[in-house]
C-alpha positions, -999 to +999 in steps of 0.1 A: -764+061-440-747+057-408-715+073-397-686+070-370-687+096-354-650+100-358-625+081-375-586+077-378-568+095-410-553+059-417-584+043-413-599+067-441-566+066-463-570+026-463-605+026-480-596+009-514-615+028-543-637+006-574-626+004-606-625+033-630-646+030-658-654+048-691-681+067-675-672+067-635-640+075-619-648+073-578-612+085-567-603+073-529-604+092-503-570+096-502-563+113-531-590+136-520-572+143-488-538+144-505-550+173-531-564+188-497-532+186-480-510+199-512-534+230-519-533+243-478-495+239-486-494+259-519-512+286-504-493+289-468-520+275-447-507+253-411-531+228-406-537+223-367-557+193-363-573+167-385-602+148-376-626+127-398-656+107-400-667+074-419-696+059-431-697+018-418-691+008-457-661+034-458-676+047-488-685+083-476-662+098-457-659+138-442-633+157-435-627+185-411-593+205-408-584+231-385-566+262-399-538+282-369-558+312-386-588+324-349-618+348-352-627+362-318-620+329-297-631+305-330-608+284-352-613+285-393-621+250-408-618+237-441-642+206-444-645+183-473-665+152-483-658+125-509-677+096-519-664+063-540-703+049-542-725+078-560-738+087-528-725+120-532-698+144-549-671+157-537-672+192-518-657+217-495-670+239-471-663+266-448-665+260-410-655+276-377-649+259-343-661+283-310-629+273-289-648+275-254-670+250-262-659+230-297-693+239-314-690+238-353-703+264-369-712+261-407-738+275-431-737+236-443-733+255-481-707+234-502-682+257-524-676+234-551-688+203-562-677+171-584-691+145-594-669+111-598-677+113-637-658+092-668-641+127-676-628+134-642-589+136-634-564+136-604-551+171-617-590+185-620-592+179-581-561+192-572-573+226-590-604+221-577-592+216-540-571+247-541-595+267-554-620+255-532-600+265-498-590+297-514-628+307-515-631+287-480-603+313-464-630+340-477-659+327-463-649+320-430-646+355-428-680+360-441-694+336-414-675+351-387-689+384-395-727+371-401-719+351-360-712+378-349-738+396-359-763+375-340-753+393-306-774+421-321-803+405-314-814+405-279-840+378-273-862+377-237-875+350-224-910+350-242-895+355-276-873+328-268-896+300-262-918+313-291-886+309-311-880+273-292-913+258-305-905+268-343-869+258-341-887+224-333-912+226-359-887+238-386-865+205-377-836+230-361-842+216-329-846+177-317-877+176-297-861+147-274-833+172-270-858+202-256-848+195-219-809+200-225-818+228-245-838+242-216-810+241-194-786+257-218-807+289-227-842+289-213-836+285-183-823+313-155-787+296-149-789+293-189-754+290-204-757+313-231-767+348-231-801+364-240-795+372-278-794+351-312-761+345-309-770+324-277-793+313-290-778+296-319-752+283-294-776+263-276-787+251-312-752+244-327-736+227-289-767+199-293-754+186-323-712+192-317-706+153-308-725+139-343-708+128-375-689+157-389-714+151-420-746+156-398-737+187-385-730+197-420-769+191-429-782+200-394-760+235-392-774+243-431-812+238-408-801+260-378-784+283-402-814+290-426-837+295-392-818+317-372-815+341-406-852+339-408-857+342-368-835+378-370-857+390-397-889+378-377-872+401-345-864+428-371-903+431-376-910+425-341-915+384-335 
C-alpha cells in the first residue's frame, strides 16, 4: 500500500465513504477526524498542528496531531488511523515529536481499535475517540519516561556497531540507510551521543520523512529492539 507522504486536511475530509451495509459501515475519514477534533475539545486539549497522510486510493488515511502540552524539548501527539476499504480498523496512538530534530517517537502500540462492522455507530466513535486520547494523554507520559530512560545506557563504540549489525538483522535498521546512519552515531563527529538514547535517535531521524503510517510500524520495530538491546547491555552485550 502506498502512501503520500503528507496530505492536506481537505484533501482527507473529501474522500467520499461506500455504502453502509447490514454488515459493514466504513465511516469517512471525516467523521473520524471530526469525533477526533470534538473529544480534544471536551477534554481541554489545544491542538497545535495537523498533518496527515493518504494512501493513493484515499482509502487509508493517518492522522497525526500535535498537543501545546512539551516533555523535555518533545511535543505530545495523538495519532489516529481510519480505513473505508477493510484494510484496517480504526485506531489511536500515542506519539511524541523531539522538537530539535522533528523525529516521531511511538511505541507503534494502537490504544483502541474498531472495526467498520454492521453494528457500528457515529456515537460509538465519538466515545471511542475520547476515550482513546484520554488514555493517549497517559501514555505519552509513559513514553516520555521510558525515552528518557534510554540516556542510562551508555554505549562505546564496539557495542554500538555490534548493536548496528542486529538493528539490521532485526529489520530496525535499512541496510541502504547504514552510511547515513554511520554519520549520525558511529562515526567521531556523530550527531547523537554515546548512549541508547542516541542511539535510538539515529534509528527514529532515518525514518522521520516516511508516511506517518510507516513510522507507525517501523517505530513499533525500533521500539521492541532497543527494549531488548538495554536488557542485552543490562547483562553485559
Amino acid at each position: 500500500m502506498t502512501y503520500k507522504r503528507r496530505a492536506e486536511e481537505c484533501e482527507v475530509m473529501a474522500v467520499p465513504r461506500p455504502k453502509f451495509t447490514s454488515t459493514w459501515r466504513p465511516f469517512d475519514h471525516s467523521t473520524i477526524i471530526e469525533a477526533a477534533s470534538n473529544a480534544t475539545d471536551r477534554l481541554g486539549l489545544k491542538i497545535t498542528q495537523k498533518e496527515y497522510s493518504l494512501n493513493e486510493s484515499g482509502n487509508s488515511m493517518f492522522a497525526l496531531w500535535q498537543t501545546d502540552r512539551e516533555f523535555n524539548g518533545k511535543r505530545e501527539c495523538i495519532g489516529f488511523r481510519n480505513s473505508i476499504d477493510k484494510a484496517m480498523s480504526i485506531g489511536f496512538a500515542a506519539f511524541l515529536t523531539v522538537m530539535l530534530c522533528m523525529n516521531q517517537i511511538t511505541s507503534g502500540r494502537f490504544i483502541k481499535f474498531r472495526k467498520h462492522t454492521g453494528s457500528l455507530t457515529k456515537w460509538e466513535i465519538d466515545k471511542m475517540a475520547e476515550d482513546s486520547i484520554k488514555l493517549t494523554t497517559q501514555r505519552t507520559t509513559a513514553l516520555h519516561n521510558w525515552h528518557e530512560n534510554l540516556k542510562n545506557y551508555p554505549v562505546d563504540t564496539l557495542t554500538a556497531e555490534i548493536l548496528t549489525v542486529r538493528a539490521m538483522r532485526y529489520g530496525a535498521l535499512n541496510p541502504s540507510k547504514f552510511k547515513e546512519f554511520d554519520n549520525l552515531v558511529l562515526n567521531d563527529e556523530a550527531k547523537y551521543n554515546n548512549d541508547l538514547h542516541g542511539f535510538h535517535g539515529g534509528l527514529t531521524q532515518l525514518i522521520r520523512e516516511q508516511n506517518f503510517m510507516t513510522i507507525a510500524k517501523k517505530n513499533k520495530t525500533i521500539t521492541t529492539f532497543v527494549e531488548h538491546a538495554s536488557i542485552q547491555l543490562a547483562h553485559g552485550i
